[in-house]
DOZAVO-722857 format. One record per residue (C-alpha): x, y, z. Coordinates in steps of 0.5 Angstrom, whole numbers, padded with zeros to 4 digits, always signed. Layout:
<sites>
XYZ...
</sites>
This chain:
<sites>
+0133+0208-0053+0131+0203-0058+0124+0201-0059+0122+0194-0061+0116+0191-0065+0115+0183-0063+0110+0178-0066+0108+0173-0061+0105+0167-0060+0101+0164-0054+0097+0159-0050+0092+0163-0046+0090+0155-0042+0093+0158-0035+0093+0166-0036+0087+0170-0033+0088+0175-0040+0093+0178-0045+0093+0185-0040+0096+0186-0032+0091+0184-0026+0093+0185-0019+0095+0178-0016+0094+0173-0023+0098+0171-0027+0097+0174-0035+0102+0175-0041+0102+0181-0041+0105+0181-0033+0110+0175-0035+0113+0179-0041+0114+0186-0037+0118+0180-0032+0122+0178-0036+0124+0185-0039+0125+0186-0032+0130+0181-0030+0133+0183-0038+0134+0190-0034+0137+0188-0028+0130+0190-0025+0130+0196-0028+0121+0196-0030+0119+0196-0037+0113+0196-0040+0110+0193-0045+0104+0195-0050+0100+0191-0054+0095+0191-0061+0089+0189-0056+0088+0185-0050+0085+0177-0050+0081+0174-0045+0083+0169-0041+0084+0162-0044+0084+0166-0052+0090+0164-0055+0095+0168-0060+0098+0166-0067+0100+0173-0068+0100+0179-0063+0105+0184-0064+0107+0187-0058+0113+0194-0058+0117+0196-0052+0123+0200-0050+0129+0200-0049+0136+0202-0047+0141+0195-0048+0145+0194-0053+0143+0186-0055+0145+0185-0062+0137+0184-0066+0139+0177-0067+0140+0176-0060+0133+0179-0057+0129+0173-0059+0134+0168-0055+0134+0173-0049+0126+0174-0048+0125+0166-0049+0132+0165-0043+0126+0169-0038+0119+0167-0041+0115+0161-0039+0114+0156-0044+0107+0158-0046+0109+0164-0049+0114+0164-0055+0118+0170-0059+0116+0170-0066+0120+0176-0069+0123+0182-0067+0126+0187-0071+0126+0195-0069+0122+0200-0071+0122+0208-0070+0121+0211-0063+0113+0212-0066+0111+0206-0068+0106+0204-0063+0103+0197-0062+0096+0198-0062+0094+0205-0065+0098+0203-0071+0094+0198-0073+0089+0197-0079+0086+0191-0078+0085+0184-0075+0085+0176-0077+0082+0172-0072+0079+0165-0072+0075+0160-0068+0076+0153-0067+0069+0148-0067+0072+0141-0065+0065+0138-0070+0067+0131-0067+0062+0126-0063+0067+0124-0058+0071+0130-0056+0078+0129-0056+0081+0130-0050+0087+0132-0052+0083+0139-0055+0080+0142-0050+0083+0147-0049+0084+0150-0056+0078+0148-0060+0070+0148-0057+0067+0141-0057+0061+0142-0060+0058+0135-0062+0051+0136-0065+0050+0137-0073+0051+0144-0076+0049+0146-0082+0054+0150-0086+0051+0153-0092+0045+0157-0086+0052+0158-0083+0055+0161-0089+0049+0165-0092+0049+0168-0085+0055+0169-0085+0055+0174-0091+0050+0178-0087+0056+0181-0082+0060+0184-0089+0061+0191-0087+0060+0196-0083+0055+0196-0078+0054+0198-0071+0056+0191-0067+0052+0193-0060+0048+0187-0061+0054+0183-0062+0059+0185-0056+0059+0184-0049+0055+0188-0045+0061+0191-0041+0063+0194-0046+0065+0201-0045+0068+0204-0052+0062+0209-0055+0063+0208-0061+0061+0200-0064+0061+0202-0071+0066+0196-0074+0068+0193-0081+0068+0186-0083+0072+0185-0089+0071+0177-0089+0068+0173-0086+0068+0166-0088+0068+0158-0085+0072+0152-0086+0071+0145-0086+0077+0141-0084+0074+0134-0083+0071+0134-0077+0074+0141-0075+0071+0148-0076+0074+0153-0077+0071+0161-0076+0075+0166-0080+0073+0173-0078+0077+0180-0082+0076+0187-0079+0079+0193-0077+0078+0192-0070+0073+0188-0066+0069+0190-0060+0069+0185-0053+0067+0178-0054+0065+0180-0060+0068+0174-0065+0065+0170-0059+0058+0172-0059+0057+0173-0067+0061+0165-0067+0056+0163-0062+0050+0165-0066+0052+0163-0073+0053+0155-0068+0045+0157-0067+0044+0159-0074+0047+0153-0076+0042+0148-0072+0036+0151-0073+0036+0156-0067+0036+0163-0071+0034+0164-0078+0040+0166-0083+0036+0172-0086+0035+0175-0078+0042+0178-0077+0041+0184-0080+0034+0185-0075+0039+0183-0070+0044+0189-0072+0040+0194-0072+0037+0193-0065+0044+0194-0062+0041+0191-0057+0046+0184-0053+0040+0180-0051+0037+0179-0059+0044+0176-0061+0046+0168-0059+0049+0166-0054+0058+0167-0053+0062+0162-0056+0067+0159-0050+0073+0163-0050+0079+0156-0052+0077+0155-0059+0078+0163-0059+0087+0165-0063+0088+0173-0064+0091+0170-0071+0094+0176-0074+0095+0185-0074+0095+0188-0080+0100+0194-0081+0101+0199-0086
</sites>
């Protein structure tokens, strides 16, 4: 038996999320498909360095899974695209020890949130970028922005389904990029809570038009409490970017 450490990419458009739900369609159930139909039905499941929500895409989600075939490594990446829907892309595959594991080995996280800044929206990004039309100051933004560096508890800025108990995080970086009439968010931690990138995005977007004030953050972080923090940021402009790994 032979375990192997993918990086993959998504369209997350017409999934219900990475993780298995009865009857829906998710990426996590058409990568154990098409393993299956490699494996002559015989199941095989595949773990993941985190689950994203419905409609998130992924640049860079590293995913392990066992098995017992003798397809050469050069192989593995023609074999899975031969079985995988065209919105699901095989990016690397190398092997790893039997104790690698995708999730628990992971010391941190990039992700990033597409902000489409234009007047008009463009049709043709809808579903990778949130079209947000009205005039957003980035220097509050980034001022605020400087505010989320470190650890803090995040309870105010997570989802309020959220049932992990402990909700201190560090941000290691947190910045935002002007291409043209494109923003873009990029957030880097060791671990994010539900829908937390989502909720701080949104709330940096009320920072930006003058809802909230850039030097209420740390007031909004010590009330661990969702209902102080702004609004959640639309799930398409939202891509897990990269897993970082020792």
């Amino acid at each position: 038996m032979k375990r192997y450490k993918c990086k993959i990419s998504y369209d997350g458009t017409a999934f219900h999320g990475y993780q298995v739900q009865p009857n829906k369609r998710t990426i996590q159930s058409e990568l154990e498909a098409a393993l299956t139909k490699l494996h002559k039905g015989r199941e095989v499941k595949v773990t993941a360095s985190g689950r994203t929500d419905a409609g998130v895409h992924a640049k860079g989600q590293v995913i392990h899974f066992d098995s017992d075939l003798s397809i050469p490594l050069s192989r593995w990446q023609l074999a899975l695209h031969g079985a995988l829907p065209s919105e699901i892309a095989i990016l690397e595959v190398e092997e790893v020890t039997l104790d690698f594991h995708s999730r628990f080995d992971a010391i941190g996280k990039e992700y990033r949130y597409f902000i489409d800044n234009r007047k008009i929206r463009d049709p043709f990004q809808r579903n990778y970028s949130y079209h947000f039309p009205y005039p957003l100051d980035l220097d509050r933004i980034k001022e605020a922005c400087t505010h989320f560096i470190g650890e803090y508890d995040f309870t105010s800025f997570c989802s309020a389904k959220t049932e992990v108990v402990d909700r201190v995080r560090t941000i290691y970086d947190l910045d935002i990029l002007s291409e043209g009439e494109q923003l873009v968010f990029r957030f880097r931690g060791n671990g994010f809570l539900y829908n937390m990138v989502r909720i701080i995005v949104g709330t940096l977007i009320q920072v930006g038009n003058g809802e909230i004030r850039p030097d209420s953050i740390p007031g909004i972080l010590e009330k661990r409490d969702r209902t102080f923090a702004g609004k959640t940021a639309p799930s398409q402009g939202l891509y897990l970017w990269k897993v970082f790994y020792e």
